[in-house]
Wavefront OBJ file of the C-alpha trace (Angstrom):
o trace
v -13.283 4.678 74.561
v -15.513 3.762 77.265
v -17.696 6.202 78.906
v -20.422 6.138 81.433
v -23.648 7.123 80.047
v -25.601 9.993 81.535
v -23.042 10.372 84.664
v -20.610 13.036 84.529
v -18.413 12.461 87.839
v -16.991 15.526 89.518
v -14.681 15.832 92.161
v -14.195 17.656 95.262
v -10.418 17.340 96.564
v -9.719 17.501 99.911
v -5.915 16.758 99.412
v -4.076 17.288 96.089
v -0.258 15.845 95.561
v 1.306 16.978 92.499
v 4.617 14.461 91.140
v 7.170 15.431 88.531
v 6.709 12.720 85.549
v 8.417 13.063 82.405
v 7.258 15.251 79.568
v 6.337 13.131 76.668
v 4.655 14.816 73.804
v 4.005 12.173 71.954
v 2.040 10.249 73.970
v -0.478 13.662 74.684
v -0.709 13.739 70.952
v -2.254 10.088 71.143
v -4.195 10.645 74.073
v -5.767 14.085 73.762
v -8.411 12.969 70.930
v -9.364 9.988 72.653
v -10.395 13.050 76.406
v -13.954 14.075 76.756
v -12.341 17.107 76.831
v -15.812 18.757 78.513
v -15.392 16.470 81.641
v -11.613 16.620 81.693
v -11.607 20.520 81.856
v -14.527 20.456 84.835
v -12.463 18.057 86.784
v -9.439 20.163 86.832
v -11.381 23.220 87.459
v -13.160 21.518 90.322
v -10.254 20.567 91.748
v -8.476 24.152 91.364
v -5.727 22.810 88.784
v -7.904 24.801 85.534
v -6.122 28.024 85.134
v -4.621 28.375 81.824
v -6.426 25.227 80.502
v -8.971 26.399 77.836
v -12.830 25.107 77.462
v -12.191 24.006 74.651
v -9.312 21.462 72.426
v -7.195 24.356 70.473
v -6.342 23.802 66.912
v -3.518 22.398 65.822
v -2.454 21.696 69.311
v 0.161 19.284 68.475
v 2.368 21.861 67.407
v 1.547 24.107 71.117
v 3.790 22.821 72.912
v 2.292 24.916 76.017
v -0.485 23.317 75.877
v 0.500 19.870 76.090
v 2.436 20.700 78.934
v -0.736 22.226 80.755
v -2.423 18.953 79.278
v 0.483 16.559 80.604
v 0.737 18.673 84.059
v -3.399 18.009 84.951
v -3.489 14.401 83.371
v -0.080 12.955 84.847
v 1.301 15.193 87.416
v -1.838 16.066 89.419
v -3.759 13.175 92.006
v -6.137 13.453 94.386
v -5.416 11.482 97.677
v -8.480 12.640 99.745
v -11.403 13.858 97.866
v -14.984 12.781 96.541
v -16.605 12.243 93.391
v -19.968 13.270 92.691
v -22.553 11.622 90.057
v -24.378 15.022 89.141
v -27.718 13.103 88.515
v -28.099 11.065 91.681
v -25.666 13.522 94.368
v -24.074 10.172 95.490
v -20.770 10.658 96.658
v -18.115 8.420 96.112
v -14.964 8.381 98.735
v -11.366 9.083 97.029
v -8.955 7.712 100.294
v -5.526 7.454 99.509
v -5.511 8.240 96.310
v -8.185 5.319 95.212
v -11.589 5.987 94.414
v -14.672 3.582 96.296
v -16.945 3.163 93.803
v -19.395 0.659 95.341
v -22.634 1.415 96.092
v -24.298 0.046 99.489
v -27.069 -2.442 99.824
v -29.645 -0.441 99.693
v -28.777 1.247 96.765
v -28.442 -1.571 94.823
l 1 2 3 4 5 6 7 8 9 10 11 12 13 14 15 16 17 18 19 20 21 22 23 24 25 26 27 28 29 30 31 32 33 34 35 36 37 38 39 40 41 42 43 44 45 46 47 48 49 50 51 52 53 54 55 56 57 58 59 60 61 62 63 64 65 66 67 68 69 70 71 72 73 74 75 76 77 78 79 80 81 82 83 84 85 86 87 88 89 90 91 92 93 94 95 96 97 98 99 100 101 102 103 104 105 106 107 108 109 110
């Protein structure tokens, strides 16, 4: 998996749609290992989507099936249209507009 180093993104969401998508367990049971679970459960905090969600990957969670749907409901279901993300090391904020993040930097930032 491919991860920035040293730059935990977080988000500030200005407008949130949430879309029914099919429940499939399977596929969370493949995908959960593979979550920086730390930055996965700060982003849906930040964008007020946490509750229920622990800190922390639970045990044997491929037998809880509540907790793959809390998984499935933050990771598939939930998008931020309008929002930011943040680099916590430099402050520069990134534009989310219409559901598509701007990641380039300017110029002078280069």
């Amino acid at each position: 998996m491919l991860r920035p180093v040293n730059c935990s993104v977080w988000r500030t969401a200005k407008d949130v749609q949430v879309s029914e998508i099919d429940f499939n367990p399977e596929f969370l049971v493949r995908i959960i290992p593979k979550l920086d679970w730390s930055a996965f459960y700060k982003a849906a905090e930040s964008i007020g989507h946490g509750e229920g969600l622990p800190q922390t990957v639970i045990s044997e969670f491929e037998n809880d099936e509540d907790f793959l749907k809390k998984v499935h409901h933050i990771l598939l279901e939930v998008e931020v249209i309008d929002g930011e993300l943040i680099c916590p090391e430099s402050g520069r904020k990134f534009p989310i507009n219409e559901g598509i993040p701007n990641m380039l930097l300017n110029e002078d930032e280069l």
